[in-house]
Backbone bond lengths (Angstrom), bond angles and torsions (degrees), N, CA, C in turn:
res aa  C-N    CA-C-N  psi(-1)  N-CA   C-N-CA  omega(-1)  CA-C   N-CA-C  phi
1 X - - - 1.463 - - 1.523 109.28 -
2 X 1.187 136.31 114.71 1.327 162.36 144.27 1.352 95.01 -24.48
3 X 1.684 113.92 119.50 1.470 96.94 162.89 2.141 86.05 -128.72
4 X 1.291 103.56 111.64 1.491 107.40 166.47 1.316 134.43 -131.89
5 X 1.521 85.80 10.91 2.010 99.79 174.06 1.235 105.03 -125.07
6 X 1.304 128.07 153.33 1.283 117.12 169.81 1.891 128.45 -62.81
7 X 1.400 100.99 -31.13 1.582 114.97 160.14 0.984 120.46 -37.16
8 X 1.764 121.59 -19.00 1.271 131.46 -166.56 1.409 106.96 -98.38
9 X 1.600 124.52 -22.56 1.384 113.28 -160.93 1.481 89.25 -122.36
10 X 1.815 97.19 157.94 1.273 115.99 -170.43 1.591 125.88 -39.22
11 X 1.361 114.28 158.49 1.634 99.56 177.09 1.491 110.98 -92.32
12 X 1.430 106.77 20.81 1.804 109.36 -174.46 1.423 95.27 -139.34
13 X 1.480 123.27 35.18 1.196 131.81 124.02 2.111 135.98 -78.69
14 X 0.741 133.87 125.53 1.492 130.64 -164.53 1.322 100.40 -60.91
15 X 1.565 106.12 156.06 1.639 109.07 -146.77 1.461 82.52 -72.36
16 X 1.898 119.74 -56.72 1.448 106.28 -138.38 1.794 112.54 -74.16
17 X 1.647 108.12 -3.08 1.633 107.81 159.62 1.482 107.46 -58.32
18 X 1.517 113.26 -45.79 1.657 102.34 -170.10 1.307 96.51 -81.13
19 X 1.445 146.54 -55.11 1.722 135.82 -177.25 1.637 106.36 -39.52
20 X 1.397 120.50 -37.12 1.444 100.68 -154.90 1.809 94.80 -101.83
21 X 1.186 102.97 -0.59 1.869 100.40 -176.34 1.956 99.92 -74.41
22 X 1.049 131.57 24.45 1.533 121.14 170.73 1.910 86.85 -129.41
23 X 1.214 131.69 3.60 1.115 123.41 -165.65 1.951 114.34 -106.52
24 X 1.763 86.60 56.07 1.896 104.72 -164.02 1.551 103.11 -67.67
25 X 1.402 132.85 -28.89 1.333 144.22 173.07 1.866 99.48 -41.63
26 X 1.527 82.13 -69.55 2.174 89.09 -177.74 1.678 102.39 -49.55
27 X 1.244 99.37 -59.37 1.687 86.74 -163.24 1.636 137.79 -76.24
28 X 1.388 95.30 6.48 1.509 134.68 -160.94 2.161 76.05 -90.60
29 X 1.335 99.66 -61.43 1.515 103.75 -171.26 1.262 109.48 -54.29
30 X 1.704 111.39 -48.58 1.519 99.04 -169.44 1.696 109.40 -73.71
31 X 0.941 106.95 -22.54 1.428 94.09 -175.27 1.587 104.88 -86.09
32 X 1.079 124.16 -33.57 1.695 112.35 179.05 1.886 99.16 -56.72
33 X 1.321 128.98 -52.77 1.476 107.61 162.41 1.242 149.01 -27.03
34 X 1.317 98.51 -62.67 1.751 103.23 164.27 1.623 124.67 -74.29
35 X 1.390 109.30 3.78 1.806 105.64 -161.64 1.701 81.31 -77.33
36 X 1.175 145.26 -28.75 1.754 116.38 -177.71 1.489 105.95 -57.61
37 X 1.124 119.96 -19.96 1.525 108.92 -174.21 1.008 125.85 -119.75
38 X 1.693 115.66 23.02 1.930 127.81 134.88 1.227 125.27 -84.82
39 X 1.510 93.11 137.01 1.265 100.52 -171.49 1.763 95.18 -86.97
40 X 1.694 102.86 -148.06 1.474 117.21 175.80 1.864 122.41 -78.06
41 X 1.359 100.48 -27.22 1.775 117.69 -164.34 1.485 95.68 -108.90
42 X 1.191 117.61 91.70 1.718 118.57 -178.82 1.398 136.70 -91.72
43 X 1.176 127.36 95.46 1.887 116.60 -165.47 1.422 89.84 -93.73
44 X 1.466 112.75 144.30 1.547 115.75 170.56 1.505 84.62 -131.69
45 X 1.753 109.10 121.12 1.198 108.29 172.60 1.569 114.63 -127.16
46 X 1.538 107.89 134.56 1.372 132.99 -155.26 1.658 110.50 73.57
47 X 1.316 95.90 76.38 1.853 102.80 -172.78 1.711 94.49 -81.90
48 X 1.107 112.76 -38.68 1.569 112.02 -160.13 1.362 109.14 71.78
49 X 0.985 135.87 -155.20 1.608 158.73 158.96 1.275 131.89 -24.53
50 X 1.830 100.62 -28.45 1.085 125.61 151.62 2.019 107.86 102.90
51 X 0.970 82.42 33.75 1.950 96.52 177.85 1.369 120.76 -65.77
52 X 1.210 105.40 -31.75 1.697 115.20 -176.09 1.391 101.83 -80.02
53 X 1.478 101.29 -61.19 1.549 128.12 -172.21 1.225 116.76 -28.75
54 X 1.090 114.24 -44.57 2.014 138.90 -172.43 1.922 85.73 -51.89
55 X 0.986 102.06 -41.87 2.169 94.33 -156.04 1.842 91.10 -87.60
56 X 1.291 116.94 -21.70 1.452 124.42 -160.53 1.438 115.93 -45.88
57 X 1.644 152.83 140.91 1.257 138.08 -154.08 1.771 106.57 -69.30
58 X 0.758 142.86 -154.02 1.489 151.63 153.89 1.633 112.02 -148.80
59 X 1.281 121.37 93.12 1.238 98.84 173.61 2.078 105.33 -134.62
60 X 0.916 139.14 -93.84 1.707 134.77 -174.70 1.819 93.22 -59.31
61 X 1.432 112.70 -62.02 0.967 99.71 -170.95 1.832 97.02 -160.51
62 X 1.282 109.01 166.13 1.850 113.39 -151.55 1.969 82.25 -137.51
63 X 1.270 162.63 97.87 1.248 157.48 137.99 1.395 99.28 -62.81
64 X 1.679 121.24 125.88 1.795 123.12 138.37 0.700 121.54 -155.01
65 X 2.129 91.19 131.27 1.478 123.60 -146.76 1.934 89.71 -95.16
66 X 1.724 107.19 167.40 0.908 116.07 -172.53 1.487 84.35 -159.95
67 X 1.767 119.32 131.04 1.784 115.33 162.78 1.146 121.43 -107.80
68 X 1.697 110.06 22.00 1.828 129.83 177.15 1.334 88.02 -100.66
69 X 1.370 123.68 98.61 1.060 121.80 175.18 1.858 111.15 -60.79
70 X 0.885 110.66 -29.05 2.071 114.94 -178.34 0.935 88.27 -72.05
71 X 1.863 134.11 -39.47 1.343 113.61 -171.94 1.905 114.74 -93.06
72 X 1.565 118.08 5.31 0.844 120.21 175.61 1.933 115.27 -87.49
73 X 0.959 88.44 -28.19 1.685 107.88 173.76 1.576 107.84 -58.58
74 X 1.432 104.45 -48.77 1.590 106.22 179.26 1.478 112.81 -71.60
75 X 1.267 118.70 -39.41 1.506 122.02 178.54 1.356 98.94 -43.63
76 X 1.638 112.44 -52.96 1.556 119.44 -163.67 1.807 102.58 -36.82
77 X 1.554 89.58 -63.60 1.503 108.62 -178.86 1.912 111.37 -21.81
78 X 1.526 107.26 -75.28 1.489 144.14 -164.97 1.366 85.95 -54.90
79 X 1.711 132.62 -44.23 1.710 113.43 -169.39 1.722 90.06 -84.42
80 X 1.346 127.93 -34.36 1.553 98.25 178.42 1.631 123.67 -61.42
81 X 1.094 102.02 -34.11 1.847 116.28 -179.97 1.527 110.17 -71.24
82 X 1.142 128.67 -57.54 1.124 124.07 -168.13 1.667 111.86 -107.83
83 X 1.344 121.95 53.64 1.415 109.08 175.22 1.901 89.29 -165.63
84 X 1.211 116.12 158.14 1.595 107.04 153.76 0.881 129.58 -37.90
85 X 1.941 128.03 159.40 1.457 98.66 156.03 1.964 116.77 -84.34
86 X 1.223 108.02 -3.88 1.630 73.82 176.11 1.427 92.01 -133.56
87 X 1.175 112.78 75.12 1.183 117.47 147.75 1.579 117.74 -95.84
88 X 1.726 114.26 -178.72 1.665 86.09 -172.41 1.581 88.00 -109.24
89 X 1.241 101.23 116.73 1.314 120.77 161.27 1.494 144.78 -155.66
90 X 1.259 112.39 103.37 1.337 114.22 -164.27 1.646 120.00 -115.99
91 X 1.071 98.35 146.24 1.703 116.51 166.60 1.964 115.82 -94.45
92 X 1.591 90.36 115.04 1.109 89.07 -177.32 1.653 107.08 -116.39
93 X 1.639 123.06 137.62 1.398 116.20 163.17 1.663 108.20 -82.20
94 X 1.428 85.00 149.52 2.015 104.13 -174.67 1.405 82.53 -99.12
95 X 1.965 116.19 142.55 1.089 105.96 157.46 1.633 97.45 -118.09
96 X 1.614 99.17 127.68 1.749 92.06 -162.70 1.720 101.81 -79.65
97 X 1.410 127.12 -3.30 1.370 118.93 -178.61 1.571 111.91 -77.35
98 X 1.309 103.33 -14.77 1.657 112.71 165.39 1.359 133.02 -93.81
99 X 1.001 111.22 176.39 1.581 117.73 172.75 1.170 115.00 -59.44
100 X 1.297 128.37 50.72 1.712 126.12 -149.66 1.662 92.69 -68.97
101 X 1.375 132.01 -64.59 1.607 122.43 -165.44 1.652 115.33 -22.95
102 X 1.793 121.50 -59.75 1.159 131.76 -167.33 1.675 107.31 -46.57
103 X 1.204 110.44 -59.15 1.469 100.02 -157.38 1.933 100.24 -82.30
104 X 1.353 129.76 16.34 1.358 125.45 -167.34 1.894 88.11 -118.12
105 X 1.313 94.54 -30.66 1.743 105.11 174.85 1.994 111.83 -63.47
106 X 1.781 104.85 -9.41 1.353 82.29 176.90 1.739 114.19 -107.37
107 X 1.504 98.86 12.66 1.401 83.91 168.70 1.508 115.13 -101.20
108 X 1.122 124.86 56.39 1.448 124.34 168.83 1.635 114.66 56.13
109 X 0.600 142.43 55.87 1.529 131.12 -178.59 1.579 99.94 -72.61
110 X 1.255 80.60 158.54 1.819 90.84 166.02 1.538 103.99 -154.80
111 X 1.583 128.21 26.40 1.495 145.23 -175.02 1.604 109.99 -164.55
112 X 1.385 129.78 130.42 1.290 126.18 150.57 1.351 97.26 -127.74
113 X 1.587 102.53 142.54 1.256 105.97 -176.65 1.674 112.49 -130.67
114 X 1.293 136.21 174.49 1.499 123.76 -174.83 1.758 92.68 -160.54
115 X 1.259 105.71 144.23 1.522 105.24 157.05 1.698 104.16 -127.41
116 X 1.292 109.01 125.76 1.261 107.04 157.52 1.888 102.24 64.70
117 X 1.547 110.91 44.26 1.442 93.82 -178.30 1.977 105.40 -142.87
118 X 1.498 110.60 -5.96 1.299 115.97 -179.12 1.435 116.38 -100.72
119 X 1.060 110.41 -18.03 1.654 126.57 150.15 1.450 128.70 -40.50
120 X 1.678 102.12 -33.99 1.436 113.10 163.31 1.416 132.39 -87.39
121 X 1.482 105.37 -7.61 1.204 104.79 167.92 1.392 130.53 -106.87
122 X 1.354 105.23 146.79 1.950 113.10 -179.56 1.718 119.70 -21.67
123 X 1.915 83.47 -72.02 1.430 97.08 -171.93 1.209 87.41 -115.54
124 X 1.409 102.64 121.60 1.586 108.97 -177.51 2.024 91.58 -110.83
125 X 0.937 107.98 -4.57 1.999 107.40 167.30 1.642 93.94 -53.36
126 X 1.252 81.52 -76.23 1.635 114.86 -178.41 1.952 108.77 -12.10
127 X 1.442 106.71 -75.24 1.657 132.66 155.28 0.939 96.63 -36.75
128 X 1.695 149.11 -77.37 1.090 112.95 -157.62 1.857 125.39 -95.59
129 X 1.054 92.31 18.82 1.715 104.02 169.54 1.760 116.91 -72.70
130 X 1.687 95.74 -47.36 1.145 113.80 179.03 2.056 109.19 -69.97
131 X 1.202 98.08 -19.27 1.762 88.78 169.53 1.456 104.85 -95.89
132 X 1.224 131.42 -26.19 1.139 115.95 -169.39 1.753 106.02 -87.42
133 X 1.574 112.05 -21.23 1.691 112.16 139.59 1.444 149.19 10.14
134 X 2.324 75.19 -87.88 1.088 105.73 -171.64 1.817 103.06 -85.99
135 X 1.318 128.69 -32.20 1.665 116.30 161.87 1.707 108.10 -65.50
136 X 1.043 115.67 -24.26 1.662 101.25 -172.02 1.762 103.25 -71.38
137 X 1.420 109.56 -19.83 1.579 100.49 -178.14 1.815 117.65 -99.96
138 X 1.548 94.36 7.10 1.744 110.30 167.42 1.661 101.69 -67.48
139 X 1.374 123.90 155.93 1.363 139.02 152.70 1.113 127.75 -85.95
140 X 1.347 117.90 2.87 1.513 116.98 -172.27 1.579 131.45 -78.73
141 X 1.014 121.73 146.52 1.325 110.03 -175.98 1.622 119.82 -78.85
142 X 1.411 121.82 159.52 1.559 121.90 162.50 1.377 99.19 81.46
143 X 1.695 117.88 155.25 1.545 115.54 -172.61 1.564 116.53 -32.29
144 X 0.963 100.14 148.84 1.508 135.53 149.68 1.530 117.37 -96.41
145 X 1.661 106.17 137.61 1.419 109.40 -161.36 1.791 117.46 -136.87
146 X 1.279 114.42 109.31 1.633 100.99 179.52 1.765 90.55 -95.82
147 X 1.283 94.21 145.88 1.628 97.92 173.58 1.177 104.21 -145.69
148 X 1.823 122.37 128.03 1.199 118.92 -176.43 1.307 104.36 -161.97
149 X 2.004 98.37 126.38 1.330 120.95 158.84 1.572 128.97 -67.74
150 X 1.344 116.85 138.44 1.644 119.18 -157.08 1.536 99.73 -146.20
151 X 1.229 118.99 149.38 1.584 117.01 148.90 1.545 113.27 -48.36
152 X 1.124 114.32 159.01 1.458 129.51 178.24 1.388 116.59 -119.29
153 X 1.182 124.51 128.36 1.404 145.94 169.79 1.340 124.99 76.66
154 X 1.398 129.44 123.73 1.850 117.86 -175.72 1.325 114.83 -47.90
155 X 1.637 109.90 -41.77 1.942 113.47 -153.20 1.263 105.94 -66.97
156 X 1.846 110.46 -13.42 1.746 102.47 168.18 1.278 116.09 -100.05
157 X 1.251 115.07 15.19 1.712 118.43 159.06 1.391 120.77 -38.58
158 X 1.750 128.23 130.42 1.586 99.84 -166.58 1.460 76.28 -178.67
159 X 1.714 105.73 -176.60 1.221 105.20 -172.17 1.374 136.40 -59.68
160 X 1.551 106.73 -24.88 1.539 119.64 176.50 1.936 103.85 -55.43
161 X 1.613 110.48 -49.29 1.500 93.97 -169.61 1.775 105.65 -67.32
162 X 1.659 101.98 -42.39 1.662 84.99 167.51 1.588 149.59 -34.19
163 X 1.540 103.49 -52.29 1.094 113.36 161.82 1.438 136.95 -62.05
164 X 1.494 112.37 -19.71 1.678 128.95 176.73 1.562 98.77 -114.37
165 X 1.565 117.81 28.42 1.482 105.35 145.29 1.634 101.63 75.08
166 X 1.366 130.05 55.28 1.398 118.19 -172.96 1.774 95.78 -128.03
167 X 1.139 96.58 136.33 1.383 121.65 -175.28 1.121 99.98 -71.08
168 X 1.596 118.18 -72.60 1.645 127.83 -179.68 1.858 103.52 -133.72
169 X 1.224 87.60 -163.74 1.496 111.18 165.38 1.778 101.95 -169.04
170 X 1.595 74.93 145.53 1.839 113.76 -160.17 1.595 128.24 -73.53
171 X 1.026 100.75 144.60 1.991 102.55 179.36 1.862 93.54 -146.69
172 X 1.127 87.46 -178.27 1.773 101.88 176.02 1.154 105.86 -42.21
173 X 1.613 89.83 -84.60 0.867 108.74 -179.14 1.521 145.76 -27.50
174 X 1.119 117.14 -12.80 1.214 121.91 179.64 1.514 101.06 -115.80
175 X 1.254 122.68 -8.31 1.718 109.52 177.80 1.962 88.49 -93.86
176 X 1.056 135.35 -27.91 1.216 122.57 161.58 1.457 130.92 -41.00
177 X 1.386 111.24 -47.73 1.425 125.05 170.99 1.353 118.55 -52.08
178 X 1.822 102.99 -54.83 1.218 119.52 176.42 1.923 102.47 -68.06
179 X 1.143 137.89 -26.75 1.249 132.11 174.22 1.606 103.04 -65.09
180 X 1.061 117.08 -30.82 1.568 123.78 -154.19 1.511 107.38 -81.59
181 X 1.409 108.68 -33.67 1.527 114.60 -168.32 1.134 94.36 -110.81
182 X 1.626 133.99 12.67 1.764 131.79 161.12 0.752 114.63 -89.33
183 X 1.550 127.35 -43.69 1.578 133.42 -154.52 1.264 108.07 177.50
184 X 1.302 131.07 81.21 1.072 134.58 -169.49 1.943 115.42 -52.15
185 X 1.636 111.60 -18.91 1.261 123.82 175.37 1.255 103.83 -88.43
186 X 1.124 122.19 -9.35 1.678 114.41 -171.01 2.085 100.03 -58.49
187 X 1.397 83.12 168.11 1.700 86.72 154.79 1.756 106.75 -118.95
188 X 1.472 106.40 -171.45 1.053 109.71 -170.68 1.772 113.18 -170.24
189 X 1.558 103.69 94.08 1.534 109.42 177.16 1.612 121.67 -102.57
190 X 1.280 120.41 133.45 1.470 139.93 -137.44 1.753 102.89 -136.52
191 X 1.230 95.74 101.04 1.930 104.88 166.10 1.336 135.30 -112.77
192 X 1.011 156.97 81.59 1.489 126.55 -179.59 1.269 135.71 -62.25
193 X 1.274 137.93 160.80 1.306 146.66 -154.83 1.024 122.31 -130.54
194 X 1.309 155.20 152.92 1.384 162.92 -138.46 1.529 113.72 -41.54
195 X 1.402 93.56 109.81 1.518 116.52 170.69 1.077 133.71 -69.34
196 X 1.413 105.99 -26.96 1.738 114.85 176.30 1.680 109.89 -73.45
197 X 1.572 125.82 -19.05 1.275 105.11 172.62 1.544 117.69 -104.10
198 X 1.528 114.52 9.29 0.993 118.90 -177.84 2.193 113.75 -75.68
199 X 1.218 102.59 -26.99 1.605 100.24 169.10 1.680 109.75 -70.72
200 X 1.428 119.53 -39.08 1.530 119.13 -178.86 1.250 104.84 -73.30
201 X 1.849 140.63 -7.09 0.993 121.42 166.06 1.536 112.86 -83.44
202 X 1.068 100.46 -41.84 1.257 104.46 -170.50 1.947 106.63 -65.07
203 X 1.278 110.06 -37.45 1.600 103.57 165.66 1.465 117.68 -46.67
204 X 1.374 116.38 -56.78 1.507 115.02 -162.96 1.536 103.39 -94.02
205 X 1.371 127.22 15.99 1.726 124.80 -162.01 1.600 94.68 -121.21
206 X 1.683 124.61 -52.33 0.973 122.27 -153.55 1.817 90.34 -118.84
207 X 1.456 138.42 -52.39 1.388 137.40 159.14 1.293 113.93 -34.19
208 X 1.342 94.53 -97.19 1.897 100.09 -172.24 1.628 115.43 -56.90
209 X 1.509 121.70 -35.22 1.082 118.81 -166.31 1.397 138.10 71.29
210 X 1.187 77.29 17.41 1.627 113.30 175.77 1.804 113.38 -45.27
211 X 1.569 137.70 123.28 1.379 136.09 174.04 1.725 113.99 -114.42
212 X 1.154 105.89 28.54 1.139 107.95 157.95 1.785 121.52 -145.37
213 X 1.273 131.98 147.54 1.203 106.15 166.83 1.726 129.86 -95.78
214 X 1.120 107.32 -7.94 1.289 122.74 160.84 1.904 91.75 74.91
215 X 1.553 105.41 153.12 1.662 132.05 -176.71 1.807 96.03 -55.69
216 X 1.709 108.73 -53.32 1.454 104.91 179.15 0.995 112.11 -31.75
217 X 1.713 143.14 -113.78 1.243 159.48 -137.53 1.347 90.82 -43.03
218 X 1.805 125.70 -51.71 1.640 100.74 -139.57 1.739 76.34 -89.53
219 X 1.008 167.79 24.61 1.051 153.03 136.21 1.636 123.66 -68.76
220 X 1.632 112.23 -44.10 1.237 109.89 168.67 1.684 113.59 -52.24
221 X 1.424 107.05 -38.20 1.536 121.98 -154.70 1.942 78.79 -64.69
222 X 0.968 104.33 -49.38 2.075 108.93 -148.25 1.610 84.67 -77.34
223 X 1.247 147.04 -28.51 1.595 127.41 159.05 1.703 117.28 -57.25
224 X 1.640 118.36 -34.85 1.495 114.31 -171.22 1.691 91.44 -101.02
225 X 0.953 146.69 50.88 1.279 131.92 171.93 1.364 88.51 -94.69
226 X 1.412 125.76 -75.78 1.715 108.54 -153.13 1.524 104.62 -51.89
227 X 1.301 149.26 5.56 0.948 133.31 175.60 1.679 121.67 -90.18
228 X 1.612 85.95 -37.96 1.779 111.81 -174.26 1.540 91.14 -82.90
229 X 1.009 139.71 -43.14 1.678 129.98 -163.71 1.441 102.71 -58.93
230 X 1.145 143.21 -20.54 1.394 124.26 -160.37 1.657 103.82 -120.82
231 X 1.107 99.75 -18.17 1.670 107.11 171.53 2.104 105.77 -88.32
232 X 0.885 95.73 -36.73 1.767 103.77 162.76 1.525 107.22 -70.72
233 X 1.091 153.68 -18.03 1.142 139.73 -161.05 1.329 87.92 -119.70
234 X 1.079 153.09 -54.22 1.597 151.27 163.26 1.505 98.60 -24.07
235 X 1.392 113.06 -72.00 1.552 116.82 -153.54 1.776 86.42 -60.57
236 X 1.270 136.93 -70.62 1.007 138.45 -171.90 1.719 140.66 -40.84
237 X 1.740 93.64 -52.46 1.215 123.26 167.25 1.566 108.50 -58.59
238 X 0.980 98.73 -84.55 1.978 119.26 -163.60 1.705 91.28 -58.86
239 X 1.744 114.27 -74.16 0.796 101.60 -158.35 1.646 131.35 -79.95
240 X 1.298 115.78 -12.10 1.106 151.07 -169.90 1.657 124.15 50.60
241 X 1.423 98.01 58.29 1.397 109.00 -174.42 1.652 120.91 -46.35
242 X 0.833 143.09 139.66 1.370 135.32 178.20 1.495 137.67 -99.58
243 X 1.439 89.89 48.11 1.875 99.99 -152.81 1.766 81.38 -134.40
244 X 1.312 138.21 171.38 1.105 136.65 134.91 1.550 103.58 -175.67
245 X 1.395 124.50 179.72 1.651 102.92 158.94 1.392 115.49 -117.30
246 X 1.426 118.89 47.87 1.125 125.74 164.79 1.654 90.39 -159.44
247 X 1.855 105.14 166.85 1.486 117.77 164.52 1.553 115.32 -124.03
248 X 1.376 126.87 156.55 1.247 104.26 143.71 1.623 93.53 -138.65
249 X 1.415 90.17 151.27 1.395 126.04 179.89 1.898 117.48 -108.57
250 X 1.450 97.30 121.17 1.786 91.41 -169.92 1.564 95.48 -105.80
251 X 1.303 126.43 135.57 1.351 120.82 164.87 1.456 114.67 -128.46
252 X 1.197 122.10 136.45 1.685 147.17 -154.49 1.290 100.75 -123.42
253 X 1.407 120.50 108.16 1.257 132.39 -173.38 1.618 107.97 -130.76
């Protein structure tokens, strides 16, 4: 079963998984960003539904985990629809009451990746110990890679992260800290990402107080992307502006 409209997926899925699953322009972007820093052995953890996933590379092998089990069922769906069938790609459920790292530690990773999913957790140190874990018990040769997309900056903390369950939002600075008390040898490379939606969050998150984002915006947003993507990646890329409303953080362990 094809799930590529939102009409298609459950009504006890969260709206903005179904609003942002027609929004392939955005995620086409975020993932062409981070693809320098996948390797071949891919964990995507907290895929959800699998929206990102669809653009994600495919190469030895592609894993995405989900621990919503209703929402792991649908992922199932999204790798039959949108991938070959024998390509290597699988949907795996995390059961977090278990030892989940061990048995995800035997498929070799040499990448874990997240969009938008460590933000929700408490101790997100904690989270990323357990990925850097689960690559330390891979065999593979040549870096190892956690890579993870986040909201950007506290001062736009506001009702939107409240309502979608957000612990914090991100700066360097704080994936440094968190680098510091992981692996003091690790490295650690730091970008931000699109600036143009970072004032409309902060309007409707911390102004209006707005708890939903509604189909509007991310639709306007997914008509001006090819325009904004290349003027965002300049300011970011080249120049390395330090503003965006998202981060990602690459760490090399």
């Amino acid at each position: 079963m094809a799930i590529d409209t939102p009409s298609q997926v459950s009504t006890s899925v969260p709206f903005e998984l179904v609003a942002f699953r027609k929004a392939l322009r955005y995620q086409r972007w975020v993932v062409d960003t981070v693809q320098p820093y996948l390797g071949n052995r891919i964990l995507e953890v907290g895929a959800g539904i699998g929206n990102t996933s669809r653009s994600l590379p495919v190469r030895d092998l592609l894993v995405l985990s989900e621990a919503d089990k209703h929402l792991a069922d649908i992922l199932q769906q999204t790798v039959s629809s949108n991938f070959p069938q024998n390509a290597p790609v699988k949907a795996h459920w995390v059961d977090l009451d278990s030892n989940w790292t061990e048995p995800l530690g035997e498929y070799n990773f040499d990448t874990i990746i997240s969009f938008n999913v460590v933000e929700h957790v408490q101790n997100d140190l904690e989270l990323f110990r357990q990925f850097a874990r689960i690559l330390k018990l891979g065999k593979t040769d040549g870096p190892k890679r956690i890579v993870t997309f986040v909201p950007a900056h506290n001062w736009a903390y506001g009702s939107l992260d409240r309502i979608h369950g957000h612990c914090r939002r991100y700066s360097e600075d704080h994936f440094r800290r968190i680098v510091k008390q992981l692996d003091p040898s690790a490295s650690l490379y730091t970008r931000y990402f699109n600036l143009f939606g970072l004032p409309n969050w902060f309007l409707m998150s911390r102004v209006l107080g707005r708890t939903t984002i509604g189909e509007g915006p991310i639709q306007v947003f997914e008509k001006v992307c090819p325009w904004v993507r290349p003027i965002d990646d300049f300011l970011h890329h080249v120049l390395r502006l330090p503003f965006g409303q998202s981060i990602i953080a690459v760490i090399t362990i």
